[in-house]
FILUM-701707 format. One record per residue (C-alpha): x, y, z negated. Coordinates in nm, 4 decimals. Example, Ala and Ser with C-alpha at 12.3 -4.5 7.8 and 13.67 -1.06 7.14 Angstrom:
<rs>
<r><u>1.2300</u><v>-0.4500</v><w>-0.7800</w></r>
<r><u>1.3670</u><v>-0.1060</v><w>-0.7140</w></r>
</rs>
This chain:
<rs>
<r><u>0.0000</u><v>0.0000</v><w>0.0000</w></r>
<r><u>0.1396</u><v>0.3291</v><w>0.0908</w></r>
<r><u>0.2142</u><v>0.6438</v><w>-0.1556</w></r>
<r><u>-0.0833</u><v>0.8584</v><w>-0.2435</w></r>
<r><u>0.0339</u><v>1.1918</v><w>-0.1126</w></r>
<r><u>-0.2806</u><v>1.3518</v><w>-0.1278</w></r>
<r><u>-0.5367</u><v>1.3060</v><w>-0.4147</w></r>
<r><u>-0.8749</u><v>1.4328</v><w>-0.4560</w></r>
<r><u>-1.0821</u><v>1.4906</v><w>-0.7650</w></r>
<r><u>-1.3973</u><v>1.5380</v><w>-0.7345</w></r>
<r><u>-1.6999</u><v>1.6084</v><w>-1.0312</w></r>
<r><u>-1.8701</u><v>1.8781</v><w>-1.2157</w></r>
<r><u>-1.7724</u><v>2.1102</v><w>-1.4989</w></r>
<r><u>-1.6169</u><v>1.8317</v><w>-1.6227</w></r>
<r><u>-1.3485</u><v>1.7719</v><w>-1.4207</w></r>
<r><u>-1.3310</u><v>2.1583</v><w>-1.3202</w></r>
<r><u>-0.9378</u><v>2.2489</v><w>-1.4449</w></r>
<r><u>-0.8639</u><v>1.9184</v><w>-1.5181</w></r>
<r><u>-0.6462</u><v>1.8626</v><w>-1.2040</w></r>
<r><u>-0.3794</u><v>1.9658</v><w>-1.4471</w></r>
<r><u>-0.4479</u><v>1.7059</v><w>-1.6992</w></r>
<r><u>-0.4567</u><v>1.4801</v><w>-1.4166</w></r>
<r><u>-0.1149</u><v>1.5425</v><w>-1.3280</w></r>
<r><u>0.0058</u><v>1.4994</v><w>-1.6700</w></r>
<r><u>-0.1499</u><v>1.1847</v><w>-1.7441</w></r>
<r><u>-0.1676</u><v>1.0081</v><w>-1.4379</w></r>
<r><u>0.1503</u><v>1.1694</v><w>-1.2408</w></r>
<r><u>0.3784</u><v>1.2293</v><w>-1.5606</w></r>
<r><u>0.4081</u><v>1.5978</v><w>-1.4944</w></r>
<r><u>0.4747</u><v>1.7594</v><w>-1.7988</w></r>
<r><u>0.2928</u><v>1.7610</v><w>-2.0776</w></r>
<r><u>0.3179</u><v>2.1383</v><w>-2.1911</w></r>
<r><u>0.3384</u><v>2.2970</v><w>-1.8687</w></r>
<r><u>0.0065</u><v>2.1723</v><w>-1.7924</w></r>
<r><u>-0.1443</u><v>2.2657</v><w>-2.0570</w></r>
<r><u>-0.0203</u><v>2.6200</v><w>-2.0634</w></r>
<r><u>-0.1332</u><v>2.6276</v><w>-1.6894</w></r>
<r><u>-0.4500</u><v>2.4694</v><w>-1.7715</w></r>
<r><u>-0.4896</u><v>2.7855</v><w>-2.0587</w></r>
<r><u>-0.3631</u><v>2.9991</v><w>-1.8608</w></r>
<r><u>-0.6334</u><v>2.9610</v><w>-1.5331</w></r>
<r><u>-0.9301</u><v>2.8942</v><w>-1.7880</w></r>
<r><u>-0.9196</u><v>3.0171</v><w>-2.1288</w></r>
<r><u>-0.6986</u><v>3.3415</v><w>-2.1543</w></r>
<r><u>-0.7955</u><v>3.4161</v><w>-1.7725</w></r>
<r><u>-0.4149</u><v>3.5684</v><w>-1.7257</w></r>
<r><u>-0.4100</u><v>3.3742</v><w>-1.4148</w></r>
<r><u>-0.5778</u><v>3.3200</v><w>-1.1262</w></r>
<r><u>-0.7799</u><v>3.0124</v><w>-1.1380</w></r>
<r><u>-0.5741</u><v>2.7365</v><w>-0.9215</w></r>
<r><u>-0.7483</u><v>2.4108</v><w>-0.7489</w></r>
<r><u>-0.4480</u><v>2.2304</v><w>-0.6958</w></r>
<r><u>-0.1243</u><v>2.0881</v><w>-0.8100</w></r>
<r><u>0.1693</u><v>1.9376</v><w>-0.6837</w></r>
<r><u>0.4080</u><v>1.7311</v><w>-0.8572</w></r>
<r><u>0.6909</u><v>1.5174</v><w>-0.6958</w></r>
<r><u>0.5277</u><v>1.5389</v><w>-0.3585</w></r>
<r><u>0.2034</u><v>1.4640</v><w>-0.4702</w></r>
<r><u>-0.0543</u><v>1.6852</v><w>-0.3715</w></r>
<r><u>-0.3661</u><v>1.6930</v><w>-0.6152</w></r>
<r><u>-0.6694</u><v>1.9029</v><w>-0.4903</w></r>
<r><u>-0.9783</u><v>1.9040</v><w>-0.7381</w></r>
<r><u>-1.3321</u><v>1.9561</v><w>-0.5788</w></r>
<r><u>-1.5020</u><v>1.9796</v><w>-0.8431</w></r>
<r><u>-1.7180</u><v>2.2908</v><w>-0.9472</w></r>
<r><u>-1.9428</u><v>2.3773</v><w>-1.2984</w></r>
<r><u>-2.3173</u><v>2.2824</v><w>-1.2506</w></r>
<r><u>-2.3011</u><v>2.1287</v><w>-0.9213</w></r>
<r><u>-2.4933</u><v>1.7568</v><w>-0.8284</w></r>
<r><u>-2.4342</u><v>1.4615</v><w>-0.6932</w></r>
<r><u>-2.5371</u><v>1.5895</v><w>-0.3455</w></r>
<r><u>-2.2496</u><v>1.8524</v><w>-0.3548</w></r>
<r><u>-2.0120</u><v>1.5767</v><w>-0.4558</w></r>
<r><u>-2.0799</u><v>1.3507</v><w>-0.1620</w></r>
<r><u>-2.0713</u><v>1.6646</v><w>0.0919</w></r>
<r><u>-1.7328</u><v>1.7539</v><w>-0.0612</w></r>
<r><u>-1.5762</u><v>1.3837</v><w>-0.0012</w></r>
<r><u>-1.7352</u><v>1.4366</v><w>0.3217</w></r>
<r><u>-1.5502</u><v>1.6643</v><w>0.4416</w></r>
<r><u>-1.2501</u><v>1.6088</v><w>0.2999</w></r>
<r><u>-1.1619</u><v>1.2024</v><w>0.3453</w></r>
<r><u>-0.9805</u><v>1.2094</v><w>0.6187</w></r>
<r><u>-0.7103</u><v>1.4125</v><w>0.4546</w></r>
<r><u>-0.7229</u><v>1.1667</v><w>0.1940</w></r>
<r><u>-0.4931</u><v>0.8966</v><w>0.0188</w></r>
<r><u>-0.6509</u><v>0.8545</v><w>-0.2707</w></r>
<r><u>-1.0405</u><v>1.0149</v><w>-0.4423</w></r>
<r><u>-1.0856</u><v>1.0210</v><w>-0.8046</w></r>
<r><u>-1.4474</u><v>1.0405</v><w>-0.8265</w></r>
<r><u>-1.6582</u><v>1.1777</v><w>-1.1403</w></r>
<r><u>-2.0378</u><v>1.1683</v><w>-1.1212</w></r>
<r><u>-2.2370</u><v>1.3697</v><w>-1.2599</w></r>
<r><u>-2.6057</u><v>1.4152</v><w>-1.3788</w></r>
<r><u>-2.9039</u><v>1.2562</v><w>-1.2430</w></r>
<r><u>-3.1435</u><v>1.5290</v><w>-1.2647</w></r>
<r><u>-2.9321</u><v>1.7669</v><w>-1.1187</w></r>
<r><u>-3.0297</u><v>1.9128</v><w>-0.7420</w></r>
<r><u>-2.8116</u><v>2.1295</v><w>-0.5180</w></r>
<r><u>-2.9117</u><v>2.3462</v><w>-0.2507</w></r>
<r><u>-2.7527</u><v>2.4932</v><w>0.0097</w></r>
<r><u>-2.7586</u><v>2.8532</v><w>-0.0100</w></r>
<r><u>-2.6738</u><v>3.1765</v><w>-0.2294</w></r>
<r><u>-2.8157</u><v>3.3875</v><w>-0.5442</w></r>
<r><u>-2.6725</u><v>3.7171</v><w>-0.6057</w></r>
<r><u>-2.4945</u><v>3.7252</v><w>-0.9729</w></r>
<r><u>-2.5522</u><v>3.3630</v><w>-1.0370</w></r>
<r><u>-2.2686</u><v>3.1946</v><w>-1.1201</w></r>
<r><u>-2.3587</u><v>2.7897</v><w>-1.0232</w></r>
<r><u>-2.2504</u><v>2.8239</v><w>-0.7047</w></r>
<r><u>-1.9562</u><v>2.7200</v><w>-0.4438</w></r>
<r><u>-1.8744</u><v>2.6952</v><w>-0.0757</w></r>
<r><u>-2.2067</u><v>2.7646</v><w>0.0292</w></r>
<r><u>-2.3988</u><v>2.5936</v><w>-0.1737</w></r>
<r><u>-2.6174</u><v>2.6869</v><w>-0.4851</w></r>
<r><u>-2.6283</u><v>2.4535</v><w>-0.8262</w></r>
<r><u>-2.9065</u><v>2.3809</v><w>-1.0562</w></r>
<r><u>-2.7489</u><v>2.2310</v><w>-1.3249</w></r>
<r><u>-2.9934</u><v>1.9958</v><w>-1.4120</w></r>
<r><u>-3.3593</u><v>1.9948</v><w>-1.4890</w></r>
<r><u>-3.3215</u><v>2.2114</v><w>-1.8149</w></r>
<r><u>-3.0064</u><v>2.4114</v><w>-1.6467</w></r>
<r><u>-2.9085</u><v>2.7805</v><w>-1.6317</w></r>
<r><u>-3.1556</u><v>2.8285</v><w>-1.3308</w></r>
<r><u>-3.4155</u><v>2.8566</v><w>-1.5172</w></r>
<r><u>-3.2526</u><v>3.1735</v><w>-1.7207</w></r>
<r><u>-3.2305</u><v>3.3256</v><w>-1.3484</w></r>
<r><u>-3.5194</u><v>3.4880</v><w>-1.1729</w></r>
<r><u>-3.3774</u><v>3.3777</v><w>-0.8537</w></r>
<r><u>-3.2978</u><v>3.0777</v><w>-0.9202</w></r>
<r><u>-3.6160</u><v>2.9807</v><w>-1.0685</w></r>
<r><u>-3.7881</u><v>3.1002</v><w>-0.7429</w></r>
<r><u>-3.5445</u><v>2.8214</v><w>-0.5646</w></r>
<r><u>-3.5491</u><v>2.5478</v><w>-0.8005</w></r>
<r><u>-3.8635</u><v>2.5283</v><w>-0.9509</w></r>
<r><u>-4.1282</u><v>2.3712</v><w>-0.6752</w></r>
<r><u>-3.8179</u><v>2.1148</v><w>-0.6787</w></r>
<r><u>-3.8305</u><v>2.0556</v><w>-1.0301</w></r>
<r><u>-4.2170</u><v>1.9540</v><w>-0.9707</w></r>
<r><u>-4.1773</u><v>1.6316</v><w>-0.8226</w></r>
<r><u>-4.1573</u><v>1.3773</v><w>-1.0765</w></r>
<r><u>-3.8433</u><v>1.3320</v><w>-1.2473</w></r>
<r><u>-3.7684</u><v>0.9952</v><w>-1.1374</w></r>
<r><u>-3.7735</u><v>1.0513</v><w>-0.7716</w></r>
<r><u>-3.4748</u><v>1.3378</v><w>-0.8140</w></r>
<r><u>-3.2783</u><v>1.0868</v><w>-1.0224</w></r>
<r><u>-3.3173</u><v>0.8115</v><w>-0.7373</w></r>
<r><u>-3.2271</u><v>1.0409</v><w>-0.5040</w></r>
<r><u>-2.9114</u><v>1.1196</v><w>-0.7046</w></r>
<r><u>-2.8265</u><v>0.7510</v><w>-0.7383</w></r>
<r><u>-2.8420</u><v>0.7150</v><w>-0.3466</w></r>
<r><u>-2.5609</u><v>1.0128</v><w>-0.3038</w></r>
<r><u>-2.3607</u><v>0.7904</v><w>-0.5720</w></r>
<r><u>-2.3868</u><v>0.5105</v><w>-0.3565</w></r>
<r><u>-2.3753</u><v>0.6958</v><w>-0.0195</w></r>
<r><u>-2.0595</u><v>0.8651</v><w>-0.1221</w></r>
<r><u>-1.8765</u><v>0.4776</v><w>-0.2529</w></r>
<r><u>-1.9436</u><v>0.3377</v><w>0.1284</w></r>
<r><u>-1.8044</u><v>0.6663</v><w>0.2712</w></r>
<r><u>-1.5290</u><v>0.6190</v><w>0.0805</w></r>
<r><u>-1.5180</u><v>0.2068</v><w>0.1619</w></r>
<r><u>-1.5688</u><v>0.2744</v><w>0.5016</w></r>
<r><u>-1.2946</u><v>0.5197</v><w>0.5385</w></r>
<r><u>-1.0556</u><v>0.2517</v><w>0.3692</w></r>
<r><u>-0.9324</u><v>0.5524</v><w>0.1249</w></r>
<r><u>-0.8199</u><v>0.4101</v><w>-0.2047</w></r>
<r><u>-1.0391</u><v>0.5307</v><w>-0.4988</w></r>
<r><u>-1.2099</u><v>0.5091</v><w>-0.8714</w></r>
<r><u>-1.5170</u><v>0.6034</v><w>-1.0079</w></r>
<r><u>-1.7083</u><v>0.6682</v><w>-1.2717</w></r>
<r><u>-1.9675</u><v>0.8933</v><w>-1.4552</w></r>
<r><u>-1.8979</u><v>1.1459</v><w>-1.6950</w></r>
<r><u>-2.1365</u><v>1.0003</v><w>-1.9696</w></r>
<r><u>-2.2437</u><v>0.6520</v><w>-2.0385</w></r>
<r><u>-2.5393</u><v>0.6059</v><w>-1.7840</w></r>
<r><u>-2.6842</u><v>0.3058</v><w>-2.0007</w></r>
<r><u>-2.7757</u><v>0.5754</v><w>-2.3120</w></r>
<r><u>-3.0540</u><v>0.8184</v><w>-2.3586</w></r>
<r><u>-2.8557</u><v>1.1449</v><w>-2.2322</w></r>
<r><u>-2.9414</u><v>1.4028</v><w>-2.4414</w></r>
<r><u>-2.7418</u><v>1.6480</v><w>-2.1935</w></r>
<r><u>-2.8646</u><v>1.5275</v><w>-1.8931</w></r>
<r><u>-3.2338</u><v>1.5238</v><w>-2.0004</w></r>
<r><u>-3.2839</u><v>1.1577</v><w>-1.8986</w></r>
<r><u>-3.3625</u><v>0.8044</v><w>-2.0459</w></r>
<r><u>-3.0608</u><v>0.5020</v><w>-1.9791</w></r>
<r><u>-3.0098</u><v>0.4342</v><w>-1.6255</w></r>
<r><u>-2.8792</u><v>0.1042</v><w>-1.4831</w></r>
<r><u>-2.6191</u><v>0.1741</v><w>-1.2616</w></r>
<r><u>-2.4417</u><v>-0.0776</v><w>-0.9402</w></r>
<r><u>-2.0806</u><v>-0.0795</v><w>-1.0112</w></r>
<r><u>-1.7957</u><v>-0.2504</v><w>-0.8303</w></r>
<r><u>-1.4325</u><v>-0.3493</v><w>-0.8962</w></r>
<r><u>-1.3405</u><v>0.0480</v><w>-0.8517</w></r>
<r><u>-1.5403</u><v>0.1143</v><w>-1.1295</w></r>
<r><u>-1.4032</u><v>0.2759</v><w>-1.4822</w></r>
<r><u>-1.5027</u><v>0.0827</v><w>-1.7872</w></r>
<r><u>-1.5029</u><v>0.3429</v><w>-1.9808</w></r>
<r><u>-1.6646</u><v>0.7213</v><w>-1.9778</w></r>
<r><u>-1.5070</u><v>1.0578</v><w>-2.0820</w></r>
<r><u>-1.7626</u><v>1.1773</v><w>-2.2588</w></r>
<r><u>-1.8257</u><v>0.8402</v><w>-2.5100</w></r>
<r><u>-1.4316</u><v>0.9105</v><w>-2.5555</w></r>
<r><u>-1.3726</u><v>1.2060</v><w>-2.6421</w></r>
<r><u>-1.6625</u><v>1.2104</v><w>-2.9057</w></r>
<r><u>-1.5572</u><v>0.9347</v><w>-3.0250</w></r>
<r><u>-1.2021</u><v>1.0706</v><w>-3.1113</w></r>
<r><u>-1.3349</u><v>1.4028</v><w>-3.1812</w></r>
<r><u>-1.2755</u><v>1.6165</v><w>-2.8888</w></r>
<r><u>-1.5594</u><v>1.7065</v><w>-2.7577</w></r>
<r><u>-1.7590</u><v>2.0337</v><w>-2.7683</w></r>
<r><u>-2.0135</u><v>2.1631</v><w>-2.9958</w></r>
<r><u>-2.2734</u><v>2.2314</v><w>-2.6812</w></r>
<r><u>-2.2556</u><v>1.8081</v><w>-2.6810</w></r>
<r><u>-2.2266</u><v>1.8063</v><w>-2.2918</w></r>
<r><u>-1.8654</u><v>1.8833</v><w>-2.2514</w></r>
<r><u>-1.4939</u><v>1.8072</v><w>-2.3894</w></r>
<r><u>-1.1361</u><v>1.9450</v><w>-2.4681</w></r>
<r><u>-0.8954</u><v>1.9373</v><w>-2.2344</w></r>
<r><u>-0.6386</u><v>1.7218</v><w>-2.4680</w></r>
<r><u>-0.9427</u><v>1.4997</v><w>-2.5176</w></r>
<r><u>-1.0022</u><v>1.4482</v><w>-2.1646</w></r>
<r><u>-0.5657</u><v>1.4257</v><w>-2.0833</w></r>
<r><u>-0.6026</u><v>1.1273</v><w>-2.3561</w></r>
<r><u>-0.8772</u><v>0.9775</v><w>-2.1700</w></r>
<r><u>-0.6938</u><v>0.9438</v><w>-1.8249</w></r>
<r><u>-0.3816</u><v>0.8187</v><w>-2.0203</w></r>
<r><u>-0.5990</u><v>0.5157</v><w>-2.1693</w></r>
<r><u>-0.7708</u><v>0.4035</v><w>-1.8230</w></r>
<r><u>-0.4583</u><v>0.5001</v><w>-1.5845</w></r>
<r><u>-0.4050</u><v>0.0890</v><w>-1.5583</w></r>
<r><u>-0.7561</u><v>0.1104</v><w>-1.4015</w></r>
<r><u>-0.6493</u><v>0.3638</v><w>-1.1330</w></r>
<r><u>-0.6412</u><v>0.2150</v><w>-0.7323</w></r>
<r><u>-0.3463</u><v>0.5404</v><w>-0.7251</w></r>
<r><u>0.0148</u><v>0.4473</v><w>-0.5714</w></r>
<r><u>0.3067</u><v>0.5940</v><w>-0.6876</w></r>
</rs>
């Protein structure tokens, strides 16, 4: 199997930043200058925020973007595969709907396309956005989450059928009651490219994550990539 040159992450707020963790954990970049660059982009805001990050000739582009759905995920492998070596894929929500378009001053939105969040997300804060997303938010919950499944699954045979090494997994344990995603436990197809293991169970677990119960720390998340790395399809 040949060297994964170029990696892409792709997820929601999740995995938004975490391209630097990524190359810690997973690459062996180090440890404190990717944290500081990690601080730097997204808490103290004294630098530009930064998609990407090369170490040793390894190019790691994250794809990921706060709020966004599963649709927005697929569309971003999409269009970016063939470029490929290796996608590091991080679901998201079930409930969550994207829409391609733009709302002045909202701020769930990326490359042309507008995000909802979820069914209890920001949107509804938003006069605009609750003039988009809420004849969508009608149809019965079950139906959206479906629909979200069949982007999961869509995106996995893109992926297969480009012959791109990958991994996958959700960002919260699927098979609970999701108190942050607004839905009841799912049952979910997985395959050998699967990760047995979720981010957010983790880092709760060991006491990392954040008080608004949807999210994690950054050192939580780092620890979380160092446990499963032996999972990863990724070649060195």
């Amino acid at each position: 199997m040949s060297r994964s040159n170029k990696v892409g992450l792709f997820g929601c707020s999740n995995l938004y930043g975490y391209h630097h963790a990524f190359a810690n954990a997973v690459l062996g970049a180090d440890k404190l200058s990717c944290l500081n660059a990690y601080l730097d982009e997204h808490v103290y805001k004294s630098k530009p925020i930064s998609q990407k990050v090369t170490h040793e000739g390894i190019d790691v582009e994250n794809y990921s973007y706060p709020g966004c759905g599963n649709r927005y995920i697929y569309e971003m492998v999409k269009q970016n595969i063939s470029h490929l070596d290796y996608c590091f894929i991080q679901f998201t929500g079930l409930t969550r709907i994207d829409i391609q378009g733009s709302i002045k001053e909202f701020p769930f939105q990326e490359r042309g396309w507008v995000f909802s969040g979820g069914a209890t997300g920001y949107w509804k804060q938003v006069e605009d956005a609750r003039a988009l997303f809420s004849s969508h938010y009608k149809e019965d919950i079950n139906n959206i989450m479906t629909r979200n499944l069949q982007f999961v699954y869509d995106t996995i045979s893109l992926i297969e059928s480009n012959d791109v090494p990958y991994n996958w997994c959700f960002y919260y344990d699927t098979a609970k009651q999701s108190n942050s995603e607004h839905h009841q436990p799912v049952s979910i197809k997985t395959n050998s490219k699967f990760i047995q293991s979720d981010p957010h169970t983790y880092c709760y677990a060991n006491g990392k994550g954040a008080e608004d119960g949807c999210h994690f720390m950054y050192d939580g998340y780092r620890d979380w990539l160092d446990y499963n790395k032996h999972q990863l399809n990724i070649t060195l």
